[in-house]
Residue, then its C-alpha position, 0 to 999 in steps of 0.5 A: x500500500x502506498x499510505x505512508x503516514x497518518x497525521x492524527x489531532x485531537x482535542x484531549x476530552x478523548x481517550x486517546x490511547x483508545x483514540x490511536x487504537x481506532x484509528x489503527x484498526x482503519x489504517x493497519x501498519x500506517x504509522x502515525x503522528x500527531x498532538x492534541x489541538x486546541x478547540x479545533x482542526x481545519x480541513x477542506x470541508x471548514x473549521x471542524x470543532x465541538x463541546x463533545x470534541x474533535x478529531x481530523x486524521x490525514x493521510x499521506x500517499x507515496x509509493x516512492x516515499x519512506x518515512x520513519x517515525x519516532x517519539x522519546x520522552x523528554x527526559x533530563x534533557x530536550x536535546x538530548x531528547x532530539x538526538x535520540x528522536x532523530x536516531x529512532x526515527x533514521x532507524x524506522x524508516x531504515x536509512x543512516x543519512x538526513x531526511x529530506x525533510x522532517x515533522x516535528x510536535x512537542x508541547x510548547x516552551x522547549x520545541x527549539x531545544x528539541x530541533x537542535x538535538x535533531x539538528x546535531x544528528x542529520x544537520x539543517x533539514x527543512x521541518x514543518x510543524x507545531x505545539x501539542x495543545x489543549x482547549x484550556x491552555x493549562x498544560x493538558x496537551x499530548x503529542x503521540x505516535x503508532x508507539x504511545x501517547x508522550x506525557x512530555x517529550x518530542x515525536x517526529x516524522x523523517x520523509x525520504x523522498x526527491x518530490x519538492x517539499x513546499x511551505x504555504x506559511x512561515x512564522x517570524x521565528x527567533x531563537x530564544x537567547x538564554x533558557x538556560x538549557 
C-alpha cells in the first residue's frame, strides 16, 4: 500500500490511547503522528470543532516515499531528547543519512531545544510543524505516535523522498537567547 503516514489531532476530552487504537484498526501498519489541538482542526470541508470534541486524521500517499517515525520522552534533557528522536526515527524508516525533510510536535516552551538535538544528528533539514495543545491552555496537551501517547517529550516524522517539499506559511521565528538549557 502506498499510505505512508497518518497525521492524527485531537482535542484531549478523548481517550486517546483508545483514540490511536481506532484509528489503527482503519489504517493497519500506517504509522502515525500527531498532538492534541486546541478547540479545533481545519480541513477542506471548514473549521471542524465541538463541546463533545474533535478529531481530523490525514493521510499521506507515496509509493516512492519512506518515512520513519519516532517519539522519546523528554527526559533530563530536550536535546538530548532530539538526538535520540532523530536516531529512532533514521532507524524506522531504515536509512543512516538526513531526511529530506522532517515533522516535528512537542508541547510548547522547549520545541527549539528539541530541533537542535535533531539538528546535531542529520544537520539543517527543512521541518514543518507545531505545539501539542489543549482547549484550556493549562498544560493538558499530548503529542503521540503508532508507539504511545508522550506525557512530555518530542515525536517526529523523517520523509525520504526527491518530490519538492513546499511551505504555504512561515512564522517570524527567533531563537530564544538564554533558557538556560
Amino acid at each position: 500500500d502506498s499510505v505512508k503516514l497518518a497525521y492524527v489531532y485531537a482535542s484531549n476530552d478523548y481517550e486517546l490511547a483508545a483514540l490511536l487504537e481506532g484509528v489503527q484498526e482503519e489504517l493497519p501498519d500506517v504509522p502515525l503522528i500527531g498532538n492534541t489541538s486546541f478547540s479545533g482542526v481545519i480541513t477542506p470541508e471548514g473549521y471542524i470543532h465541538g463541546e463533545e470534541g474533535f478529531v481530523g486524521v490525514m493521510a499521506v500517499s507515496d509509493p516512492d516515499m519512506e518515512v520513519g517515525v519516532a517519539a522519546v520522552e523528554k527526559g533530563g534533557c530536550p536535546v538530548e531528547a532530539g538526538e535520540k528522536a532523530a536516531k529512532l526515527a533514521m532507524e524506522k524508516a531504515g536509512k543512516t543519512e538526513a531526511p529530506d525533510y522532517y515533522y516535528m510536535t512537542a508541547p510548547p516552551g522547549l520545541e527549539e531545544f528539541y530541533v537542535k538535538g535533531i539538528t546535531k544528528v542529520i544537520g539543517r533539514v527543512p521541518f514543518y510543524g507545531g505545539s501539542a495543545a489543549d482547549n484550556t491552555l493549562e498544560g493538558k496537551w499530548k503529542c503521540y505516535t503508532d508507539q504511545g501517547v508522550l506525557n512530555d517529550g518530542v515525536a517526529v516524522a523523517f520523509f525520504y523522498t526527491d518530490k519538492k517539499m513546499t511551505n504555504k506559511f512561515i512564522g517570524a521565528y527567533r531563537e530564544t537567547k538564554d533558557a538556560g538549557i
